[in-house]
C-alpha positions as CSV (number, residue, x, y, z in Angstrom):
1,X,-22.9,-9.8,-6.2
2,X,-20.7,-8.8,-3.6
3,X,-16.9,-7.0,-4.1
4,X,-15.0,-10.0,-3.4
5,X,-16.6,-12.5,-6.2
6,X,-15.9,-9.7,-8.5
7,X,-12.2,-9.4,-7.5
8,X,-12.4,-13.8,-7.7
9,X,-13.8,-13.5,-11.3
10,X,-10.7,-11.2,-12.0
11,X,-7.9,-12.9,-10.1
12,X,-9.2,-16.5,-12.1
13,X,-9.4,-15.0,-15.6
14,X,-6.0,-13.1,-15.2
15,X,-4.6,-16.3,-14.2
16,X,-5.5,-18.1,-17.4
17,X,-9.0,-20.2,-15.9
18,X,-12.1,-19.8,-17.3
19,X,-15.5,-19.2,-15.0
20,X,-18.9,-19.7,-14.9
21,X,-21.3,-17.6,-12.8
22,X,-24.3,-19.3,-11.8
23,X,-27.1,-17.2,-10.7
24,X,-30.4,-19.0,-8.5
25,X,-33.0,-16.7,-10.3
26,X,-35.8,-18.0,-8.9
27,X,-36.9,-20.5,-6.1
28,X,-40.2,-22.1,-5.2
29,X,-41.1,-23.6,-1.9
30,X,-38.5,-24.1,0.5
31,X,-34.6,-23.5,-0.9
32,X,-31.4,-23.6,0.6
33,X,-30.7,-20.1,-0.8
34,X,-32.4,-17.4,-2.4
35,X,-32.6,-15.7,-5.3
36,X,-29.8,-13.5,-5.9
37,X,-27.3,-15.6,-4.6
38,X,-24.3,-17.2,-6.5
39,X,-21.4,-18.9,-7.3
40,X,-18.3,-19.1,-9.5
41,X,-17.2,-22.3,-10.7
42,X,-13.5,-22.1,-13.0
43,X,-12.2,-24.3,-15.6
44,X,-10.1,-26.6,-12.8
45,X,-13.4,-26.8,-10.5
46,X,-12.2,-24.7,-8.2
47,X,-15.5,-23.2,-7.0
48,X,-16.1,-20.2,-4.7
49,X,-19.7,-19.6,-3.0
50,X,-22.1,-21.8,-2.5
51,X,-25.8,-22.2,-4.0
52,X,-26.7,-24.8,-1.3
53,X,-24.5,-27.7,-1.6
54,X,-25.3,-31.5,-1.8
55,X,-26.8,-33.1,-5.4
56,X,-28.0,-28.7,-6.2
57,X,-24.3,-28.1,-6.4
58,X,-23.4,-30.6,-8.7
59,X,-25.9,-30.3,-10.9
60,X,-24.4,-26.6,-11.0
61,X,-21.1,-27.3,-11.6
62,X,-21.8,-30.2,-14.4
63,X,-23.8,-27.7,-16.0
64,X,-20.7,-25.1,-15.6
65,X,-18.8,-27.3,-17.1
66,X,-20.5,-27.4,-20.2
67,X,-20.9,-23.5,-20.2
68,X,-16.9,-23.2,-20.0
69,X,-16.6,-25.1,-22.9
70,X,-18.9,-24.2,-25.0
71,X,-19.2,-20.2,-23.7
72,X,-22.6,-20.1,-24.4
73,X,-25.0,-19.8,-21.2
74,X,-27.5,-22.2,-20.1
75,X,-31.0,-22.1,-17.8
76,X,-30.9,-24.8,-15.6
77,X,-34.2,-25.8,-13.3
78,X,-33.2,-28.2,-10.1
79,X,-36.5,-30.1,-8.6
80,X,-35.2,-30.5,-4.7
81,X,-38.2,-32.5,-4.3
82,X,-37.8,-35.2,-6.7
83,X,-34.2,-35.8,-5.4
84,X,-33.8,-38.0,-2.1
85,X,-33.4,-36.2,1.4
86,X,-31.1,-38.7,2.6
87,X,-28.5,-37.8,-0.5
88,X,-29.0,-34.1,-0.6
89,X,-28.2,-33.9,3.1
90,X,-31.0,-31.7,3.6
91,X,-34.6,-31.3,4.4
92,X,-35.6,-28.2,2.0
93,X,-38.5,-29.6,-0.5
94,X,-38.5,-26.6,-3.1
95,X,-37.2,-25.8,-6.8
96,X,-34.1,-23.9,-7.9
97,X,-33.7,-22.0,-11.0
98,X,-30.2,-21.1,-11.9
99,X,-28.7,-18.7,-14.8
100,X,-25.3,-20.3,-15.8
101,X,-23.1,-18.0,-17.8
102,X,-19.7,-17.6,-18.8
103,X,-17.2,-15.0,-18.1
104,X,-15.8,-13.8,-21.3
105,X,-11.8,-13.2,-20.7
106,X,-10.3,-9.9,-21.3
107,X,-7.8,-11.4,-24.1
108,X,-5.1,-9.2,-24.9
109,X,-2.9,-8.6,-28.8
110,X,0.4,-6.7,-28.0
111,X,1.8,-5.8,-31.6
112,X,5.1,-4.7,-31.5
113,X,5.9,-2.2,-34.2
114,X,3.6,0.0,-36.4
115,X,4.5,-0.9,-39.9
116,X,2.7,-2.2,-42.3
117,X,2.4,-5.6,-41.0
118,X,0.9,-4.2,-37.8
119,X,-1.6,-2.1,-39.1
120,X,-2.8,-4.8,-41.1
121,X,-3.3,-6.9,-38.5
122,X,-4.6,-4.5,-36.1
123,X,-7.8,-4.5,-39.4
124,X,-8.1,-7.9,-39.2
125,X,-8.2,-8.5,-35.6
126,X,-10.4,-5.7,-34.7
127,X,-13.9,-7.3,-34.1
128,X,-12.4,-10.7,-33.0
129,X,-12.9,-10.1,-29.1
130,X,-9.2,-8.6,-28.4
131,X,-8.0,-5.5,-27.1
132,X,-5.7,-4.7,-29.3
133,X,-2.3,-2.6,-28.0
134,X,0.6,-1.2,-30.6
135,X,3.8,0.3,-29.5
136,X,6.7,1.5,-31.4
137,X,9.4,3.6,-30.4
138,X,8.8,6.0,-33.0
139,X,5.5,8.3,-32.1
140,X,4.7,8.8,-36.0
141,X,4.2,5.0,-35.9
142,X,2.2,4.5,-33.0
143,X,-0.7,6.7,-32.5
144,X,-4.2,7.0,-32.5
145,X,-4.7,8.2,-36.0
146,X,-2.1,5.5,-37.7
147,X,-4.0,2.6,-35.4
148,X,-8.0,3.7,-35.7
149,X,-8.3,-0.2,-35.0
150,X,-6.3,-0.1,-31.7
151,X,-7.2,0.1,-27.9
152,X,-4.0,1.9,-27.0
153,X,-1.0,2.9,-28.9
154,X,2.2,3.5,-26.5
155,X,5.0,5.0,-28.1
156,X,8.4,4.1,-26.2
157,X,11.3,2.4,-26.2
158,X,10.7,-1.7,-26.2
159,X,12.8,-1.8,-23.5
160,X,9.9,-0.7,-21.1
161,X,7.5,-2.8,-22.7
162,X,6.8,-3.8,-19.0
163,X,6.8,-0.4,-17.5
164,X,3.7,0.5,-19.5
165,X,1.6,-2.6,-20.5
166,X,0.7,-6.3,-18.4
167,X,1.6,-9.2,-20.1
168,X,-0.9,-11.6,-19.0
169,X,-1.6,-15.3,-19.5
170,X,-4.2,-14.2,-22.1
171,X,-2.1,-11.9,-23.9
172,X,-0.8,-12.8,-27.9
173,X,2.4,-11.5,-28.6
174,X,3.3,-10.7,-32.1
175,X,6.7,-9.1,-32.8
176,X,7.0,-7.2,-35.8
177,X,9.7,-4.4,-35.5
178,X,11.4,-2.6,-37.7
179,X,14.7,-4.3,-37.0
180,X,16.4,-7.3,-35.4
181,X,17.6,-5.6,-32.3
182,X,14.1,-4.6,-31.6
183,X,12.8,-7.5,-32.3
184,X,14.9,-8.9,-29.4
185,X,14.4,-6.9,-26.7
186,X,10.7,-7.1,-27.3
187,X,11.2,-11.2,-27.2
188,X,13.4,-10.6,-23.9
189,X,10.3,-9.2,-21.7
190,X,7.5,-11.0,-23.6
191,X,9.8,-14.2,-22.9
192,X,10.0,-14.0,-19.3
193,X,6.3,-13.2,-19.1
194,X,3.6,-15.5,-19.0
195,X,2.3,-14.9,-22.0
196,X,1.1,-18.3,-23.8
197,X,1.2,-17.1,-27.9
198,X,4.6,-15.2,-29.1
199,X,4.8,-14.9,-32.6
200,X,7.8,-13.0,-34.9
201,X,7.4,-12.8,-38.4
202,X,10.8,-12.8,-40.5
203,X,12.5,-15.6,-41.9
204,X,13.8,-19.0,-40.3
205,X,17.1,-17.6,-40.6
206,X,16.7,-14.2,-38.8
207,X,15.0,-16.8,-36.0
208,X,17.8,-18.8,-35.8
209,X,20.5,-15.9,-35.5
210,X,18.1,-14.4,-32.6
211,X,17.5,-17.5,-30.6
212,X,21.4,-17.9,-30.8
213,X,21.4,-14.4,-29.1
214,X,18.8,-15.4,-26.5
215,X,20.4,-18.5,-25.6
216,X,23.3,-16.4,-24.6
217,X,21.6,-14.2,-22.7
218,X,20.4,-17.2,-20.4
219,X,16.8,-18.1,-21.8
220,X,16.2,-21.8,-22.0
221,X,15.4,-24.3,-24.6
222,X,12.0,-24.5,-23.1
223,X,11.4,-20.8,-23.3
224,X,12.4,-20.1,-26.9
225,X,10.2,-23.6,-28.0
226,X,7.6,-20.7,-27.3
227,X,8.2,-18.6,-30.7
228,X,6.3,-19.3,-33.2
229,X,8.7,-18.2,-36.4
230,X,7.8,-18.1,-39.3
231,X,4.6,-16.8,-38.1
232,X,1.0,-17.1,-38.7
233,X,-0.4,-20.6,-40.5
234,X,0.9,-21.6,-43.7
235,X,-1.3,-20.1,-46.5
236,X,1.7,-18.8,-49.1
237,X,0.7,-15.4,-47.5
238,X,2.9,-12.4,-50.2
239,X,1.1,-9.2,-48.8
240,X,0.9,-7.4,-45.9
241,X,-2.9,-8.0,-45.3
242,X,-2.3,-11.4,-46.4
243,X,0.2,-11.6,-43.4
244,X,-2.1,-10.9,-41.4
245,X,-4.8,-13.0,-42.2
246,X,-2.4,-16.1,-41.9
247,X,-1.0,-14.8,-38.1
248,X,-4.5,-14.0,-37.1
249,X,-6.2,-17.1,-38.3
250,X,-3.3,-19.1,-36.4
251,X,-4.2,-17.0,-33.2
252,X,-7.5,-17.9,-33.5
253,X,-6.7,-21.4,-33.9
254,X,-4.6,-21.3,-30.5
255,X,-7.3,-19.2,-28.7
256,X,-9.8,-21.6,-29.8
257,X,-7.5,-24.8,-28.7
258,X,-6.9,-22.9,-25.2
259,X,-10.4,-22.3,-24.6
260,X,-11.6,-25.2,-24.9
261,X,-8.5,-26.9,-23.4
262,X,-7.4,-24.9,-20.6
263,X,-4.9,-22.2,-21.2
264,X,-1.3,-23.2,-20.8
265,X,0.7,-22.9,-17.2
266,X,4.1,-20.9,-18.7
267,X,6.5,-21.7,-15.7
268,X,8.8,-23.6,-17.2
269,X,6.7,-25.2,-19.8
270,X,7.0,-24.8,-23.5
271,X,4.4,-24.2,-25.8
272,X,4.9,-26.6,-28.9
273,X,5.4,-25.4,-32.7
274,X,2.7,-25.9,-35.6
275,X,2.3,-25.3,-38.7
276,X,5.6,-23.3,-38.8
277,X,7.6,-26.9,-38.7
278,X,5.8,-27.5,-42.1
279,X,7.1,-24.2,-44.4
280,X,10.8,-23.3,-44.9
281,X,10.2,-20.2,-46.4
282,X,7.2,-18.5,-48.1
283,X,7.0,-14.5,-48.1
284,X,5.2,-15.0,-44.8
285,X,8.5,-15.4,-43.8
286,X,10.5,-12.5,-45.4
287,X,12.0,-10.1,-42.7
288,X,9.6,-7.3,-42.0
């Protein structure tokens, strides 16, 4: 595989699009390529490459298709010979094999704040295919031994949240500070990103006084729609571990959703509330 389908592959998953690689693995009689040679196919059929073109490609990219959706690879064998000349535009009389695979995305968990909350979830979620980031701006709450579970621990002030981690279109956001203030300015950079899942636990009225905040500060309707607070799916969650297993089963609802759906374009389009709407107040909900 040459350098610049790598850099495609990472340029299409950091945008949000799924791929498939397909792979010609091995060929018989006369081929329009040869093994070795591939193509990337992403989730809006952009495609980059070529395996041969004509009825081979299409095959390849129905097949990619299903391989997006369902992630899981597929072998696929092409008989050139028993297709007509005349519709594959071409005069080679031979059989493709192709691996299809997917590319699995580098999907991201920012957890801001290290209490008890966030090393909960950091438990839970470890194992679920995330790299999973912590910062606090207290070192004795962010750090290597506090967060065994964790990928990276930054401890720093939430103001340069964006100074030291990328917030991606597969990153999930939860906000679980120690404080309201912190809890803003975290929601301030994770709200201009394009991140597609922000989360804050606390209650509906801590929400409301911060998006009253935020409004004031110039972020739109559109933007704030975004938060999901209360946080996590409504299970009458009263622990700490419980909490966690409520906001990462409703991140793996959302992932799920995505994947299969196509991951949602941020600018300027809101995502839409869930289960949240259905709870005024449980202890899921209690300030952290």
């Amino acid at each position: 595989m040459n350098l610049r389908l790598y850099e495609k592959v990472v340029e299409w998953t950091r945008q949000g699009k799924r791929v498939a690689v397909a792979s010609i693995v091995d060929t018989k009689g006369s081929t329009p390529r040869k093994p070795g040679t591939k193509m990337l196919v992403s989730s809006d059929m952009e495609l980059y490459g070529t395996i041969g073109g004509g009825c081979v490609e299409a095959d390849v990219i129905f097949a990619a298709r299903e391989v997006i959706k369902t992630l899981s690879p597929q072998l696929l064998h092409v008989d050139i010979k028993a297709k007509n000349a005349d519709e594959l535009d071409m005069l080679c009389g031979g059989e493709i094999t192709l691996y299809v695979e997917p590319v699995m995305p580098d999907y991201k968990l920012l957890i801001c704040g290290g209490g008890h909350i966030s090393k909960a979830l950091a438990h839970v979620c470890e194992g679920l295919d995330f790299k999973i980031t912590i910062i606090d701006d207290r070192p004795q709450f962010s750090n290597d031994g506090r967060f065994p579970n964790a990928d990276e621990t930054i401890s720093s002030p939430y103001e340069e949240i964006d100074e030291h981690f990328e917030l991606t279109p597969l990153t999930f956001c939860v906000v679980v500070t120690r404080g309201h203030s912190g809890d803003e300015v975290c929601l301030r950079s994770i709200l201009r990103s394009p991140a597609p899942y922000v989360a804050m636990i606390g209650s509906r009225g801590k929400w409301k006084h911060l998006k009253k905040s935020l409004t004031e500060h110039g972020f739109l309707e559109e933007q704030l729609a975004r938060v999901h607070s209360p946080a996590g799916l409504d299970i009458h969650s009263i622990t700490p571990e419980e909490i966690a297993v409520s906001v990462a089963a409703q991140i793996i609802q959302y992932r799920n959703q995505w994947m299969h759906d196509g991951f949602p374009k941020i600018a300027g389009a809101a995502v839409g509330n869930s289960s949240e709407e259905k709870h005024e107040r449980s202890p899921n909900n209690a300030d952290a």
